[in-house]
Steps between C-alpha positions, in 0.01 A plus 500: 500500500285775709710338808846590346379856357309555893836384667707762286303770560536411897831513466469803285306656743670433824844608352362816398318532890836435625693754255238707620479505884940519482435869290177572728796473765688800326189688402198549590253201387259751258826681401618119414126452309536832274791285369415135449139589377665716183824259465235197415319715264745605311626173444173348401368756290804527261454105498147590397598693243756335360229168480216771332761591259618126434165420409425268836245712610110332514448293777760270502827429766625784367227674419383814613156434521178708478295777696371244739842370577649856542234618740527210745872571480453816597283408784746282626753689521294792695434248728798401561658776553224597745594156655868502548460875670210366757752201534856761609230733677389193710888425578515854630262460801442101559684190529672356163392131718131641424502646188747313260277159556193653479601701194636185329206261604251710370660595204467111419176414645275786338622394110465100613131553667418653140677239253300251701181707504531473103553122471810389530617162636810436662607099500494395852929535525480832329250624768687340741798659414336843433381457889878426614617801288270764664622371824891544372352906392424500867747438661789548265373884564524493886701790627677472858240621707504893627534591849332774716209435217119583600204275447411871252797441336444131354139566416658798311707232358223309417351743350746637280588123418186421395487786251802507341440087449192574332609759257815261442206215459304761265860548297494161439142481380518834263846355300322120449186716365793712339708189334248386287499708216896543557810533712703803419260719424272487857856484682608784322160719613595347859754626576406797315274568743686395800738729415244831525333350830879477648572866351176633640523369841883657443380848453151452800804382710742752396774254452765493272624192313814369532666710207862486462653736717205586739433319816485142491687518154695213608200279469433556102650226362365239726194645456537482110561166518261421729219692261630267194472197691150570597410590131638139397312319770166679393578352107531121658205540759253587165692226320424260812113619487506432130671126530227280682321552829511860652440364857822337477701751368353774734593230842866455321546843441449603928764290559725826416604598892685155476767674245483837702609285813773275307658808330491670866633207677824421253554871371457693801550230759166530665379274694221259452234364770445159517102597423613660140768188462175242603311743206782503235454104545147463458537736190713253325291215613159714388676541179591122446152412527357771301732387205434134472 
């Protein structure tokens, strides 16, 4: 079960980092943040309150859960947010080649290193296939490389890659610490607190967001959408942690580029490189053995 929840919230993911990068094309990428962060919370907290009022709260599926649960959610998304802006600022002056794999690999290996550190035991075809799947996050997120690029540049890259993957990895940790006194609840403080760290870096920045209207208005409902999606994968990612083994469900989840590069290849027409088509094939061989 924490397979099928972990694949959804890839897919969930990856179509909202697609959805994302197509408004960060019309606006600029923290003007595109100030929107998605809020659009997820709004969602999730009404679906809070509507549980808390239904009588689901406690620390069931739907179930808001209790002061422990709210503060790691809260931490998670702060770091997260921190995360994804290290991640665009790292775009800005390296290589996506260096930074995208980096990011993603990280993000993976940090939460794995400590699910193993605490005891768990993959069978010897879910390990397997937990190897073969970190390899797919590898090379699925292989940009075309950059010309006219410095040696500076890519350590930059490598740099910035290794950051944002560990805050991404940290994300991870802080909503499986979150999920276990509830899901809508820690979500709801998530994004909650995404959404100041996005308006704050708004105002230090002195950026606008993409308001109807104002520049990069074009962008808002993409950028809705994309913030909703998000919000939904964050529900089945703490669902996933809460179903069996968390070092499964944290190697599933990183398969998300593979959805950002399908949805670019068939909606926009991009083009794929036979290193991300080699990855996307590993993924669903990764995922074959991680499921039987």
């Amino acid at each position: 079960m924490e397979t099928i929840l972990a694949l959804a919230a890839a897919v969930l993911y990856g179509s909202a980092d697609f959805m994302g990068g197509v408004a960060a094309r019309r606006a600029r990428p923290l003007a595109v943040l100030a929107i998605t962060a809020p659009a997820g919370a709004v969602i999730i907290v009404a679906s809070a309150l509507v549980a808390g009022a239904a009588g689901l709260g406690g620390h069931g599926v739907a179930g808001l859960g209790g002061a422990g649960g709210l503060a790691w959610g809260a931490g998670a998304g702060a770091v997260g947010a921190v995360g994804l802006l290290t991640f665009y600022a790292g775009f800005s002056v390296a290589p996506m080649s260096v930074v995208a794999p980096v990011s993603a690999l990280a993000s993976a290996l940090l939460p794995l290193a400590v699910a193993l550190a605490q005891g768990e035991r993959l069978s010897p075809q879910a390990a397997a296939g937990g190897a073969i799947c970190l390899a797919a996050v590898a090379l699925v997120s292989m940009e075309h490389k950059a010309t006219g690029r410095s040696a500076a540049d890519r350590l930059r890259g490598l740099g910035y890659g290794l950051a944002s993957g560990v805050m991404f990895g940290l994300f991870f940790l802080f909503f499986r610490s979150a999920g276990t006194s509830g899901v809508l609840g820690p979500v709801a403080v998530a994004r909650l607190a995404g959404t100041v760290m996005a308006l704050f870096a708004c105002v230090a920045a002195r950026v606008r967001p993409a308001w109807p209207g104002g520049p990069g208005g074009g962008a808002l409902p993409i950028a809705l959408a994309s913030g909703t999606i998000d919000a939904a994968a964050n529900v089945c990612y703490v669902l996933a942690t809460r179903a069996g083994l968390f070092g499964i469900a944290v190697v599933v989840t990183a398969l998300y580029p593979g959805m950002t590069v399908l949805l670019a290849r068939f909606v926009l027409g991009e083009r794929t490189r036979r290193v991300q088509r080699a990855g996307l094939i590993l993924a669903a061989a990764g995922l074959i053995l991680v499921t039987i």
